[in-house]
C-alpha positions as CSV (number, residue, x, y, z in Angstrom):
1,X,-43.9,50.9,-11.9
2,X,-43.0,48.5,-14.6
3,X,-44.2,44.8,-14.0
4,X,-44.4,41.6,-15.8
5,X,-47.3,39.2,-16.0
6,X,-47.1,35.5,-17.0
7,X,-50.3,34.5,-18.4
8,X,-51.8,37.4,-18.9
9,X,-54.1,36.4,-21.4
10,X,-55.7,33.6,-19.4
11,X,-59.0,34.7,-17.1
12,X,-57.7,35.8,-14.0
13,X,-54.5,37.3,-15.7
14,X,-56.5,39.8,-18.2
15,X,-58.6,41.1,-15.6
16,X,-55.8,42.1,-13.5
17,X,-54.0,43.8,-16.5
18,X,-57.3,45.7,-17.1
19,X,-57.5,46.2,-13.4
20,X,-54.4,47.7,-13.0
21,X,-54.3,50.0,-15.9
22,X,-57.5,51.1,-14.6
23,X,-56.6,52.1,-11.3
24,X,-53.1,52.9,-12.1
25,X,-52.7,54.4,-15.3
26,X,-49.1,55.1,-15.3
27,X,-48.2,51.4,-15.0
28,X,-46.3,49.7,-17.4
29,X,-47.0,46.1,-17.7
30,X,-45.4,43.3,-20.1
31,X,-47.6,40.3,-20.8
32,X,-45.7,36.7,-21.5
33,X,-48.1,34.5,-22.3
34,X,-47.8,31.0,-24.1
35,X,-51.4,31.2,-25.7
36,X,-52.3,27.5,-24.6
37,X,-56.3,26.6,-25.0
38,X,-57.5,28.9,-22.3
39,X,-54.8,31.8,-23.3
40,X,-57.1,34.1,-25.6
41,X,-55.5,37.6,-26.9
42,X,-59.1,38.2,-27.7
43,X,-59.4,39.1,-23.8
44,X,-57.2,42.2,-23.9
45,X,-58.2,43.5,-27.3
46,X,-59.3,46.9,-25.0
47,X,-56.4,47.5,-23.7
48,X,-53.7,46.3,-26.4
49,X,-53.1,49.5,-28.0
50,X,-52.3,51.4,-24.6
51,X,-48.9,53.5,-24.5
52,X,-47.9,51.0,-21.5
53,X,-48.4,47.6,-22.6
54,X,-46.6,45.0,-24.7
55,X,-47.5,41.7,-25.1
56,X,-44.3,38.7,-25.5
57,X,-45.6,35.6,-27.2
58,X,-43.7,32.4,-25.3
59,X,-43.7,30.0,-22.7
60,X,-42.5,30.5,-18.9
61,X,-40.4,27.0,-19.2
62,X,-38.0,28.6,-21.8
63,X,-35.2,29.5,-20.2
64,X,-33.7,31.7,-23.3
65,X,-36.6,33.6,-23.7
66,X,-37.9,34.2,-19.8
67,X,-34.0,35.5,-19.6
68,X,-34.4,37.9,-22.2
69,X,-37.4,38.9,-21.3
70,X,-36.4,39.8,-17.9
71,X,-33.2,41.6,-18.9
72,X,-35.3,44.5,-19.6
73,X,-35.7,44.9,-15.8
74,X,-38.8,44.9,-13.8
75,X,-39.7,46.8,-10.5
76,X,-42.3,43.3,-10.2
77,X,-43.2,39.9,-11.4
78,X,-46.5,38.3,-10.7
79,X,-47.0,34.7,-12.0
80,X,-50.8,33.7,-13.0
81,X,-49.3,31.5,-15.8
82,X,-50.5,27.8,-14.6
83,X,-52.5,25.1,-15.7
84,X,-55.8,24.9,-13.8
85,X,-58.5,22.3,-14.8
86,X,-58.6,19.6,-12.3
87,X,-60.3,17.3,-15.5
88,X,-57.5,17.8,-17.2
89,X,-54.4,16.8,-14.4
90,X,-56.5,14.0,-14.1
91,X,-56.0,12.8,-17.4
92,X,-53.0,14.3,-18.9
93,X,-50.9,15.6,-15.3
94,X,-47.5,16.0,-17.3
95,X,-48.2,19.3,-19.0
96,X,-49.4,20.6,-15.3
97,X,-46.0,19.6,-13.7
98,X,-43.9,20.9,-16.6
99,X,-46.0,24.8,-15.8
100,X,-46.9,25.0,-12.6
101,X,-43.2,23.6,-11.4
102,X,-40.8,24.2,-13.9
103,X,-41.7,27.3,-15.2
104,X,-42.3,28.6,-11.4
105,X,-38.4,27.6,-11.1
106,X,-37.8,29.4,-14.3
107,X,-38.8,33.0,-13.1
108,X,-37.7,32.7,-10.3
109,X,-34.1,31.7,-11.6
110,X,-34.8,35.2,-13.7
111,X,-36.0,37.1,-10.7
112,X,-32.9,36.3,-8.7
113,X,-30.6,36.9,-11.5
114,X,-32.1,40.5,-12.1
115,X,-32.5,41.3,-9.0
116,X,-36.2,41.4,-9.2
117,X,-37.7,43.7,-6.5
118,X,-41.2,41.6,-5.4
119,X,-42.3,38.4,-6.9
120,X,-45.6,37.8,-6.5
121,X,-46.6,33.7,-7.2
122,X,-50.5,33.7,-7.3
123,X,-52.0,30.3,-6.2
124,X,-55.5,28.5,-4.9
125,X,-56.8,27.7,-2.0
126,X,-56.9,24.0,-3.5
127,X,-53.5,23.2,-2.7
128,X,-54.9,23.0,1.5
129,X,-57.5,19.9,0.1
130,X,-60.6,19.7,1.8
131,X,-61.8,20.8,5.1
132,X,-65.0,19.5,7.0
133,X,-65.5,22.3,9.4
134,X,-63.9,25.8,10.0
135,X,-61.4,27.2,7.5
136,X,-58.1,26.9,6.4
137,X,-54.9,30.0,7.8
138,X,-52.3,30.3,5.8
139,X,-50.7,28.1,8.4
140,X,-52.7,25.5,7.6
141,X,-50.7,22.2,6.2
142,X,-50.1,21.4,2.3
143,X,-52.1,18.2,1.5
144,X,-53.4,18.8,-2.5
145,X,-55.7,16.3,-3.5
146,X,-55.5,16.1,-7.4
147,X,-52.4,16.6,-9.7
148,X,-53.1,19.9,-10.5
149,X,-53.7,21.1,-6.8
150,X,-50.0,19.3,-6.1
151,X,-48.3,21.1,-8.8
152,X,-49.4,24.5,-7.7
153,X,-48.3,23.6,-4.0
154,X,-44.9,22.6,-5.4
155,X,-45.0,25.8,-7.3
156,X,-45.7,27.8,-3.8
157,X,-43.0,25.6,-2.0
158,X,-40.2,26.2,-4.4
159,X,-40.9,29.9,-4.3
160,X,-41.2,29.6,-0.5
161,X,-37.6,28.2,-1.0
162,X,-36.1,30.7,-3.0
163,X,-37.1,33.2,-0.4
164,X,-34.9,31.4,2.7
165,X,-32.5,30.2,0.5
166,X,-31.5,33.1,-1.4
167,X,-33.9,35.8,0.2
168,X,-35.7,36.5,-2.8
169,X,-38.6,38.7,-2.0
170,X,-41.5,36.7,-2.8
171,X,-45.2,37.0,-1.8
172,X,-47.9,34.1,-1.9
173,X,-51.5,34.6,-2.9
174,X,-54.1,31.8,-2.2
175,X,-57.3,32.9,-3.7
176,X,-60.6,30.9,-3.5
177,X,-62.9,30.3,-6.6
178,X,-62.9,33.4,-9.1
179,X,-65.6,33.8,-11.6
180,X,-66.3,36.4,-13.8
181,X,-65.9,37.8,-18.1
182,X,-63.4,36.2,-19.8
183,X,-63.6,33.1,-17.7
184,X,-62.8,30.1,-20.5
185,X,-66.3,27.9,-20.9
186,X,-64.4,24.5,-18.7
187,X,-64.9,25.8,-15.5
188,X,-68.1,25.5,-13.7
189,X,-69.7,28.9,-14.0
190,X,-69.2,29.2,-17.2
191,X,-69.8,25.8,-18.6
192,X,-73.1,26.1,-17.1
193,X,-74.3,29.5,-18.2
194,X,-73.3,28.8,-21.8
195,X,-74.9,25.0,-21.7
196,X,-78.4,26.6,-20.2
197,X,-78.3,28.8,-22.9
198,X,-78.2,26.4,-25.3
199,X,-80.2,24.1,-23.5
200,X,-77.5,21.8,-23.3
201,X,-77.4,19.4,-20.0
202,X,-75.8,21.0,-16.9
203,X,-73.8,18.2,-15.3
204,X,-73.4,18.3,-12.2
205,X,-70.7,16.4,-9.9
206,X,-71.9,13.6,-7.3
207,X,-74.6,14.8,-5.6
208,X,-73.6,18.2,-5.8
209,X,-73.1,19.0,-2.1
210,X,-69.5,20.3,-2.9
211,X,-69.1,23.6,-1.5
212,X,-66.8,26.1,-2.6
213,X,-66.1,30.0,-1.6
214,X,-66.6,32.2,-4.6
215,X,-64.5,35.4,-5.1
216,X,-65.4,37.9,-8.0
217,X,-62.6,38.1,-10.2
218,X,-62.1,42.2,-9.4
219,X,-62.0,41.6,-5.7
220,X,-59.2,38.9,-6.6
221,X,-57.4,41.6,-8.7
222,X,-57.8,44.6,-6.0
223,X,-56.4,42.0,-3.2
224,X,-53.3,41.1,-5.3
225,X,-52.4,44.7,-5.9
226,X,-52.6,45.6,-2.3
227,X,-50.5,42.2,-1.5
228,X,-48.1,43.6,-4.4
229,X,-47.4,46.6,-2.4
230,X,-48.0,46.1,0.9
231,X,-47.3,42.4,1.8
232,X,-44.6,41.2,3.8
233,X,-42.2,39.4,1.8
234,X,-41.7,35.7,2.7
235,X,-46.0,35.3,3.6
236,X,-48.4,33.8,2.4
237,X,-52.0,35.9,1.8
238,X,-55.5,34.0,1.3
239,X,-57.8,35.5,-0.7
240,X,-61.6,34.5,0.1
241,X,-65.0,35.9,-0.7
242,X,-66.9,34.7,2.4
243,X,-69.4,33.1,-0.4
244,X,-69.5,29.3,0.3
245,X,-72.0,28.0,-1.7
246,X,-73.2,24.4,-2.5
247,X,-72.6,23.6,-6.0
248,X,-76.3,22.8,-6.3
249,X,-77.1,26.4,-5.1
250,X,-74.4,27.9,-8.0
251,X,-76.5,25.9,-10.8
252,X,-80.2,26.8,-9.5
253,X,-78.8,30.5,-8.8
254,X,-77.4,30.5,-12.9
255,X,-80.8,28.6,-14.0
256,X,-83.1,31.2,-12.0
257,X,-81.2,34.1,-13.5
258,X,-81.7,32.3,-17.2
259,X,-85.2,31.7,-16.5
260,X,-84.2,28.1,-17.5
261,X,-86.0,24.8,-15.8
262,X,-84.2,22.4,-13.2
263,X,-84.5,19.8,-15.7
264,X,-81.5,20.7,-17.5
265,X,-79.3,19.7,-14.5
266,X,-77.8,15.8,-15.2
267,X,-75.8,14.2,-12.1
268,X,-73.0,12.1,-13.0
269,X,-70.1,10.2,-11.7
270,X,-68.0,12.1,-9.4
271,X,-64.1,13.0,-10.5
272,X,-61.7,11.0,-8.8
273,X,-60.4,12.9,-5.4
274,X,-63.1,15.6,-6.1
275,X,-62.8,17.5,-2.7
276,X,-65.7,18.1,-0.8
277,X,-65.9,21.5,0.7
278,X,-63.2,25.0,0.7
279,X,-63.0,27.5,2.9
280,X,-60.5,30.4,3.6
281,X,-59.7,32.3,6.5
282,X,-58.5,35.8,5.2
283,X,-57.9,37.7,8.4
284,X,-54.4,38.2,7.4
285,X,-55.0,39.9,3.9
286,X,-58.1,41.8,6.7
287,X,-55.2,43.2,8.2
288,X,-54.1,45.0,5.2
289,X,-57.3,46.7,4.9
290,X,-58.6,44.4,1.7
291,X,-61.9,42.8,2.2
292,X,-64.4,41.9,-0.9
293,X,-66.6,44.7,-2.2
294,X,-68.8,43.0,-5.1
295,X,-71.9,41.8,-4.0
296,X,-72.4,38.0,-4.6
297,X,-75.9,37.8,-6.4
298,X,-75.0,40.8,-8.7
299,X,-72.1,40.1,-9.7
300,X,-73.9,36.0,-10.6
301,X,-76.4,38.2,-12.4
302,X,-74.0,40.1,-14.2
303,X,-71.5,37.3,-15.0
304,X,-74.5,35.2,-16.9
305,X,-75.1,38.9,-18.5
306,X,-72.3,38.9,-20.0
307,X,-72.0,35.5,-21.2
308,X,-75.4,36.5,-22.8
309,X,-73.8,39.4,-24.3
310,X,-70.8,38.0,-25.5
311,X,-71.2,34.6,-27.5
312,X,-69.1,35.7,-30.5
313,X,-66.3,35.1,-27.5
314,X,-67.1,31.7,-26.2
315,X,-69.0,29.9,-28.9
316,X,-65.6,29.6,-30.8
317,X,-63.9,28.2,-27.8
318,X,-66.8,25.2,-27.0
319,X,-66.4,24.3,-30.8
C-alpha cells in the first residue's frame, strides 16, 4: 500500500508514520509537509532512512506541486496537515482559512484527478462546540466556536461535498484531545510539563473547569488505520478516549508526577469563545472493533517522561 501524508512532520502526523511502519512494514508512505512552526523533521529522524519513505518539502495550497506530487499515484491520502492552535486563529485566523480550507480543496482536486482510492480528512471533535451534558454522534450538528474549529468544519464539509458531488471516496475522522512525544510545547500538556520543569508559571484558563476527553496519540493512530481500511466511505468516525478530565485535574495530575507544588499554577483571563466541556460518542468506530488500549495515568506518566528525557527537542522550540 503506498499512501501519502500531509503534515507528516507535525505531532499527530509523525506518530502515525511511525505507527504505520511499525505495524505495517511493507508500507510505503510519502510525507508533504510545509515545515510551518510546529512541522519539525526532527520528529521522524528514526524512521527517515527506511527503504519506504520519502519526505516532499511544500505546502498543500500549491496547486503545481500537490499535482505533481500526486501524479506518482497513491492507493491513499490522509490529510493531518492543518493549523491547530486556537490562540493563534484568534489572533491571526487568515493563515488557518488559507490550510485547513484551501489546501483541503487542493487534495482533494488531486485526489479526484488521480483517481485516488480512499481519502482520509482527519479532524477534531472541536468543530461540534461545546456540549453541557451527554456527548456528541457523528450526527451531531456543525456549530465551531473559534476560527480554527470553523476552518476544520469547512475542511470536513468540503470533503463531505466532494464525496456526493463527485463520489470521491472520502472518510472523516473526529478525534478528541491527543497528547503524547513529539507534541509541540503550545498545547496544554506540553506547555505545562516543560513550564513545571523549569519552574515557570502554569497558566491555567478561567477557572479551569474546562473539561476535555484525552486520547493517547497511538490509540489515535491505531483508530485511523482501521478507519483507513475498513470505513465506509462517505462517514464520518469519532475518535474518543473515554478520559474527560477537568483541566484542573490535567495540571495537578502533570504537577504530582513532577513532584512540583500547586503554587506554580497562575489563573488568567479566559480566551475568547473558550468552550467549556467535549465529549465524544465513539460507538460507531466501536463497531469496527477499535476501542482505546493505553491506560490514561500511564501513558500521563510516560508523556512527562519523555519530556523529561528529551529537552534537546523542545527547549529549541520555546526559545
Amino acid at each position: 500500500m503506498k499512501i501519502l501524508v500531509t503534515g507528516g512532520c507535525g505531532f499527530i502526523g509523525s506518530n502515525f508514520i511511525r505507527y504505520m511502519f511499525d505495524t505495517h512494514p511493507d508500507i510505503e508512505i510519502v510525507n508533504l509537509d510545509k515545515l510551518t512552526y510546529a512541522g519539525n523533521p526532527e520528529n521522524l529522524r528514526d524512521v527517515e532512512k527506511l527503504d519506504g519513505y520519502t519526505f516532499v518539502h511544500g505546502d498543500i495550497c500549491d496547486e503545481t506541486l500537490v499535482d505533481k506530487v500526486m501524479s506518482g499515484g497513491f492507493d491513499a491520502v490522509l490529510n493531518f496537515a492543518a493549523e491547530s492552535h486556537v490562540d493563534r486563529s484568534i489572533t491571526g485566523p487568515s493563515e488557518f482559512i488559507q490550510t485547513d480550507v484551501f489546501g483541503t480543496f487542493t487534495l482533494l482536486e488531486g485526489c479526484r484527478s488521480y483517481g485516488v482510492a480512499r481519502y482520509l480528512q482527519v479532524s477534531t471533535d472541536e468543530v461540534y462546540g461545546s456540549i453541557e451534558e451527554g456527548s456528541f454522534t457523528e450526527e451531531s450538528p456543525l456549530e465551531p466556536n473559534s476560527p480554527y474549529s470553523a476552518s476544520k468544519a469547512a475542511g470536513d464539509l468540503l470533503a463531505r461535498a466532494y464525496y456526493v458531488t463527485y463520489g470521491l471516496p472520502v472518510l472523516i475522522t473526529r478525534s478528541s484531545n491527543n497528547f503524547g512525544p513529539y507534541q509541540y510545547p503550545e498545547k496544554l500538556m506540553p506547555l505545562f510539563i516543560t513550564n513545571a520543569l523549569d519552574d515557570i508559571e502554569l497558566p491555567l484558563y478561567g477557572d479551569g473547569m474546562n473539561v476535555r476527553d484525552w486520547l493517547f496519540v497511538t490509540d489515535n493512530c491505531a483508530a485511523i488505520d482501521l478507519v483507513l481500511r475498513e470505513g465506509e466511505p462517505g462517514e464520518v468516525y469519532n475518535i474518543g478516549g473515554e478520559q474527560e478530565r477537568a483541566n484542573i485535574e490535567i495540571t495537578r495530575a502533570i504537577l504530582e508526577v513532577l513532584g512540583k507544588p500547586e503554587s506554580l499554577i497562575e489563573y488568567v483571563t479566559d480566551r475568547p469563545g473558550h468552550d467549556r466541556r467535549y465529549s465524544l460518542d465513539s460507538g460507531k468506530l466501536a463497531a469496527l472493533g477499535f476501542e482505546p488500549r493505553e491506560d490514561f495515568e500511564e501513558m500521563l506518566a510516560e508523556t512527562v517522561q519523555w519530556y523529561v528525557d528529551n529537552r534537546l527537542w523542545w527547549e529549541p522550540l520555546k526559545k
